[in-house]
C-alpha positions as CSV (number, residue, x, y, z in Angstrom):
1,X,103.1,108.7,193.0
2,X,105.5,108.5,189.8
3,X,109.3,107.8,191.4
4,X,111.2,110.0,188.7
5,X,115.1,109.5,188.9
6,X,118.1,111.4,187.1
7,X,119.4,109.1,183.9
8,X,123.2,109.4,185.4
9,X,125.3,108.3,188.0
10,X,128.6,110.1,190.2
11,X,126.8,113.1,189.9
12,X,129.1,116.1,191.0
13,X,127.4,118.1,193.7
14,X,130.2,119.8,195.2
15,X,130.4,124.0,195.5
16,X,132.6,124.3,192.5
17,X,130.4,122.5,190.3
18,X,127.5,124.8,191.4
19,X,129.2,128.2,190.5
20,X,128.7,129.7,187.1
21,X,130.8,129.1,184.5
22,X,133.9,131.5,184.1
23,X,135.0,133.3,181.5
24,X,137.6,132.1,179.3
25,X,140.0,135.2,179.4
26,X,141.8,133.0,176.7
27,X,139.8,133.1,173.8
28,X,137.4,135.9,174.8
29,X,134.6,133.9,174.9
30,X,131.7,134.2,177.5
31,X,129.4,131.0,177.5
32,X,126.7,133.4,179.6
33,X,126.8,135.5,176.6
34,X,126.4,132.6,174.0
35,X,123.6,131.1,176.0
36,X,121.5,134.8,176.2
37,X,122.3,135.0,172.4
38,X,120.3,132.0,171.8
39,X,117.8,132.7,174.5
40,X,117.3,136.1,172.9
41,X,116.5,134.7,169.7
42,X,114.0,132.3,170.5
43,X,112.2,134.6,173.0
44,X,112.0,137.7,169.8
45,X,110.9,135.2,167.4
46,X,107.6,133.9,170.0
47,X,107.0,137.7,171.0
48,X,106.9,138.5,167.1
49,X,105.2,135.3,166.1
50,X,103.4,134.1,169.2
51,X,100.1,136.3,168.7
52,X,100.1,135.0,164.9
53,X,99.7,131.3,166.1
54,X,96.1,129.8,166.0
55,X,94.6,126.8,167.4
56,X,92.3,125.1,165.1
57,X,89.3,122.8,166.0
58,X,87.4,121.4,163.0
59,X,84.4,119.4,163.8
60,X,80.6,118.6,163.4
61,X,79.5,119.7,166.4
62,X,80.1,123.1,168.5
63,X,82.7,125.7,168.2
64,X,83.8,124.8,171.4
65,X,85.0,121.0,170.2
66,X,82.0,118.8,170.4
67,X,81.9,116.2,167.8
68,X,85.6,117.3,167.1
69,X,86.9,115.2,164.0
70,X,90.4,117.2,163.9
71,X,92.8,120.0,166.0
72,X,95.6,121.5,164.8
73,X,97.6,124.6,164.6
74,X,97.5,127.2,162.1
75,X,99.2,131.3,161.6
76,X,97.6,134.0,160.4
77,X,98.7,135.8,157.6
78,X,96.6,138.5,156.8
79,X,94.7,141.1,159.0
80,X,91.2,140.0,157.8
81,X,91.9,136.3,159.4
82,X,93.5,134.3,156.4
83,X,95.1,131.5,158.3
84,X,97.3,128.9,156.7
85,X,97.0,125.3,158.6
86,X,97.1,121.8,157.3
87,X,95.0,120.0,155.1
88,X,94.6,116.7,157.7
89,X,93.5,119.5,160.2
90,X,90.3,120.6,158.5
91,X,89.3,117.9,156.1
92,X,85.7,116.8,156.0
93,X,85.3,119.5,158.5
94,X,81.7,120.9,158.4
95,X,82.5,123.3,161.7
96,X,85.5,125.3,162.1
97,X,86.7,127.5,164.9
98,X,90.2,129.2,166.0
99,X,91.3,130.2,169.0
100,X,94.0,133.4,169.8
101,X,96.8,133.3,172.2
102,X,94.6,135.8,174.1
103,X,91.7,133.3,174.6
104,X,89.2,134.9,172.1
105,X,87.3,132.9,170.0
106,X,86.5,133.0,166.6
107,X,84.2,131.0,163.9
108,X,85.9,130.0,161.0
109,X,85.2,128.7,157.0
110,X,87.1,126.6,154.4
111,X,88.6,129.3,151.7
112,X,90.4,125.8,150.0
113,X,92.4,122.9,151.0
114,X,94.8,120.8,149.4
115,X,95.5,117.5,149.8
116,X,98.6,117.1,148.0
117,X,101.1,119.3,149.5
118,X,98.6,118.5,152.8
119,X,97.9,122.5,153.1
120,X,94.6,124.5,153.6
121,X,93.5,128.2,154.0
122,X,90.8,129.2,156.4
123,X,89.3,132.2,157.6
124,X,88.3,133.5,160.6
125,X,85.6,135.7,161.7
126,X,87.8,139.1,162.4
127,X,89.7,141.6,161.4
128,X,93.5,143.8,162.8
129,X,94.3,140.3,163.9
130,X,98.0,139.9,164.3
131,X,99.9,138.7,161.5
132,X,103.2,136.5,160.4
133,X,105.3,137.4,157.9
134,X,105.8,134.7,154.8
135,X,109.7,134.3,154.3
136,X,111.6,132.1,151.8
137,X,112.5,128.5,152.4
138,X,115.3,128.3,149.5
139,X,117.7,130.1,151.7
140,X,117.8,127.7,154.2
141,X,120.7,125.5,155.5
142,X,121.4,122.9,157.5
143,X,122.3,123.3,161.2
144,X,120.0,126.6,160.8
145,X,118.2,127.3,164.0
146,X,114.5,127.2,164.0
147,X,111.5,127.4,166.0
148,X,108.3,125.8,165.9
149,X,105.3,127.3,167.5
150,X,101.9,125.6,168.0
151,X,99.2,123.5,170.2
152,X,100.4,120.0,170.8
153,X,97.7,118.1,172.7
154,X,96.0,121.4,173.3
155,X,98.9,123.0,174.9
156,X,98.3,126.4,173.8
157,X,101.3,128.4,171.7
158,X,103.7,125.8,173.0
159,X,107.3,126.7,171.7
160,X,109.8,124.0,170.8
161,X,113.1,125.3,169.1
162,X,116.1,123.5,167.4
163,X,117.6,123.2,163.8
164,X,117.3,122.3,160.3
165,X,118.8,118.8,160.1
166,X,118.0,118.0,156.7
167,X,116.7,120.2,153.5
168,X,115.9,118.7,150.0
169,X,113.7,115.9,151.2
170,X,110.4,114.4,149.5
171,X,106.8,113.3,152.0
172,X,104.3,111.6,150.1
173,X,100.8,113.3,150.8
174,X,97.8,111.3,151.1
175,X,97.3,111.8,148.0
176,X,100.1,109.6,146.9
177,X,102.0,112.7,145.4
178,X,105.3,113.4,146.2
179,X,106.1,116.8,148.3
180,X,109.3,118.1,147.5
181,X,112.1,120.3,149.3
182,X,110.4,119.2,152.3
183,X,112.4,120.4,155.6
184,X,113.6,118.0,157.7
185,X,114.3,119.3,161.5
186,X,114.8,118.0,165.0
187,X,112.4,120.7,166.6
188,X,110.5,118.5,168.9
189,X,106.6,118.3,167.5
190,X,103.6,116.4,168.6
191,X,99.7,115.7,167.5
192,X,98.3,119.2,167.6
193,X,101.4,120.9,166.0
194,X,100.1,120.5,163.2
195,X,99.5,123.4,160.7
196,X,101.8,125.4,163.3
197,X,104.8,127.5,161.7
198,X,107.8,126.8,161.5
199,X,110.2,130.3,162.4
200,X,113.7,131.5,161.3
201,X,115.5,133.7,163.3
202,X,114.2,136.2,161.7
203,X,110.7,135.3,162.8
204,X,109.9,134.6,159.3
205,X,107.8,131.2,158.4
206,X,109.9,129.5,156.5
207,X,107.6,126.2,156.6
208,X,104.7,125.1,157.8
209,X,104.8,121.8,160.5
210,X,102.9,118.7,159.1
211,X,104.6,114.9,160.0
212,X,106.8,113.2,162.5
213,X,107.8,109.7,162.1
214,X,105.9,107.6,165.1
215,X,108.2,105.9,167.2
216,X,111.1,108.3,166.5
217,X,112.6,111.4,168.6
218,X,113.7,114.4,166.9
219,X,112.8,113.7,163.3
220,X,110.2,116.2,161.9
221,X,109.3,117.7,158.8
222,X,107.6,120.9,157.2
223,X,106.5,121.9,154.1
224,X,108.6,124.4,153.1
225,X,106.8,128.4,152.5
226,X,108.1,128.8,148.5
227,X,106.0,125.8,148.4
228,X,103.2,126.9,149.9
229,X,103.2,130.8,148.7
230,X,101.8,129.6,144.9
231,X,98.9,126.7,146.7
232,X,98.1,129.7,149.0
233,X,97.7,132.0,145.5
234,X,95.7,129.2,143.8
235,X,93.4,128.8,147.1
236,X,92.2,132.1,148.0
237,X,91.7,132.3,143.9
238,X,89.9,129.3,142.7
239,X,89.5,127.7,146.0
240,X,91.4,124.3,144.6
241,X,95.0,123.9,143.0
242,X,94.7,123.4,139.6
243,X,97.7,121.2,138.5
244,X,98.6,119.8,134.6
245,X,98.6,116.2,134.4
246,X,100.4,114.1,131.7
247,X,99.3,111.0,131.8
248,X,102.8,108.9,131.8
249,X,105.3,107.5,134.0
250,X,108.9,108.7,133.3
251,X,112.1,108.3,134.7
252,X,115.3,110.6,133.6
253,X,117.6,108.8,131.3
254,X,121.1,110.3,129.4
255,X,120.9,110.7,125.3
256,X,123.2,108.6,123.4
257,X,125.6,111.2,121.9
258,X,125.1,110.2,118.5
259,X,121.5,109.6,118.7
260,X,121.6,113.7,120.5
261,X,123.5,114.6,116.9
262,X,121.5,113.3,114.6
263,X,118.3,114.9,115.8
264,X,120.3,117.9,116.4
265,X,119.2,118.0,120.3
266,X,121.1,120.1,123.0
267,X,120.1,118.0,125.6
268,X,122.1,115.9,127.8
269,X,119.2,114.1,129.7
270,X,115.4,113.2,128.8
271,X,112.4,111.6,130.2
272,X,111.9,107.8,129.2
273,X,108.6,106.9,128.9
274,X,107.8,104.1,131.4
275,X,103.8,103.6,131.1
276,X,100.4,105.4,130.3
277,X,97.8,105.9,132.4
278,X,94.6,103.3,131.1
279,X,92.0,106.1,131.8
280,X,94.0,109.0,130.1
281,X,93.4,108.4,126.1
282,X,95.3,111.7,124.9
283,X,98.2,109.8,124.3
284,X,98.2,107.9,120.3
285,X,100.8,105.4,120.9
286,X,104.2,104.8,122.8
287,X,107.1,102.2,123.4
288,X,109.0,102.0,126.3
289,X,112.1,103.5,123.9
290,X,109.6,106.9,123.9
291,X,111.5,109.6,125.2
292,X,110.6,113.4,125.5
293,X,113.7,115.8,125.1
294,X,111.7,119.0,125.8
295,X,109.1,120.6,127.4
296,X,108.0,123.3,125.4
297,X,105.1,124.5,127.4
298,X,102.6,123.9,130.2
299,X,99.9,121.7,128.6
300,X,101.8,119.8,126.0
301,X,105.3,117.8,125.9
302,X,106.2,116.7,122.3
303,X,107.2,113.1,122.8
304,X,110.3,112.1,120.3
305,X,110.8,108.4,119.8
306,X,114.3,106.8,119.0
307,X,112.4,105.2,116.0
308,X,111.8,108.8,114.5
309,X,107.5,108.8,115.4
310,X,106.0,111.7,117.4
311,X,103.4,111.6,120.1
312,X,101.7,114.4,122.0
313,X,101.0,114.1,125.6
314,X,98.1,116.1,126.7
315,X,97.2,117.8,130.2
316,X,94.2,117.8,132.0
């Protein structure tokens, strides 16, 4: 048997200490109250959400988990069973299957996945399933109170609620690409949560739970919705994101004023041209003094050199 003692000494046990907290007549303000408040939030956002949250099982064997290669969370989103997860949760996933907060099981296929922002669609066998409703991630603020709702360890629609601690950050993907405006919060998450949404008070998603840093307590990130609202577009379209590529490095450097006035440009900043990619031969030539000033549409940036020669940088 596991001896489990309180972290705490002097521990006040006495009848005063046991009675509820009083009112402050004061300042008017009832901790009871301020306690159901937050209480009441949490609980409307599960009862809203709850029945929206999915538990995913990708394998290569049975429905059921045999030969189970991944497990994860996932929401539904439409009716007909679109459900937005994870990319890590189904990849090289031959078998698919979800599970509803009721118990009922469902078979499931690969609409798309993508790697980069670590996102997929799936869609399960079924239709009136209960849905989530998509909200907007831009609005969002630190200190914000959230909730995360999901399957850690196979701990069905397990509910773990805290706040935004951080907004603006960047998560590399397995890719190696850069996610941006990722959300940074201190909602406690573990393997399984995975794909899972992350809730505003509103009981809109405002992200979708992907990382925690190993080791760490109460440091966990999402990708935020506005990012996945366009790879969710792209996916149930073409299956795949289809992304413009340049071929360079850059990094953002300020115009000399009089260089900015001679070439009549009204920007303040531009992109220095660090390096090529060997395998990309769109570009004619460049120097490391090659900046672009614009971007004047979404396959091609005209690349102006301090030296007064033009290069084009394609897309693929």
């Amino acid at each position: 048997m596991i001896e489990a003692r309180l972290l705490g000494a002097g521990i006040d046990e006495s009848p005063e200490a046991a009675r509820p907290a009083a009112v402050d007549l004061a300042s008017g303000f009832d901790d009871r109250e301020l306690l159901d408040s937050y209480s009441r939030a949490v609980v409307t956002v599960v009862e809203r959400v709850g029945p929206a949250v999915v538990s995913v099982v990708a394998g290569r064997g049975s429905r059921k988990g045999a030969g189970a290669v991944g497990a994860g969370s996932g929401v539904i989103f439409t009716p007909d069973g679109y459900v937005l997860t994870n990319s890590h949760v189904v990849h090289e996933a031959v078998d698919l299957g979800v599970t509803l907060t009721d118990g009922s099981a469902l078979g499931a296929t690969l609409v798309g996945s993508d790697p980069a922002t670590d996102l997929a669609v799936i869609r399960a066998e079924g239709s009136g399933l209960p849905i989530a409703e998509l909200g907007e991630s831009a609005s969002l603020r630190a200190g914000q109170l959230v909730v995360a709702i999901g399957n850690p360890f196979g701990f069905q629609s397990t509910v773990s609620a805290g706040v935004v601690s951080a907004i603006g950050r960047s998560l590399r993907s397995a890719t190696g690409r850069l996610i941006e405006n990722v959300i940074q919060t201190d909602v406690a998450l573990n393997p399984g949560n995975s794909g899972g949404p992350l809730v505003d008070t509103r009981a809109r998603v405002v992200g979708i739970n992907t990382a925690i840093i190993a080791m760490a307590q109460g440091i966990s990130f999402a990708v935020p919705i506005d990012t996945a609202k366009p790879v969710v577009s792209e996916l149930l379209a073409h299956g795949r994101v289809r992304r413009a590529y340049l071929g360079i490095v850059g990094q953002t450097r300020p115009l000399d004023r009089m260089v900015a006035r001679r070439y009549a440009l009204s920007q303040a900043h531009a992109v220095e041209i660090m390096s090529v990619d060997p395998g990309y031969g769109r570009v004619t030539s460049w120097s490391r003094s090659t900046i672009a000033p614009s971007v004047r549409s979404t396959t091609c940036i005209d690349c102006w050199s301090a030296g007064g020669s033009t290069t084009s940088c394609g897309s693929a």
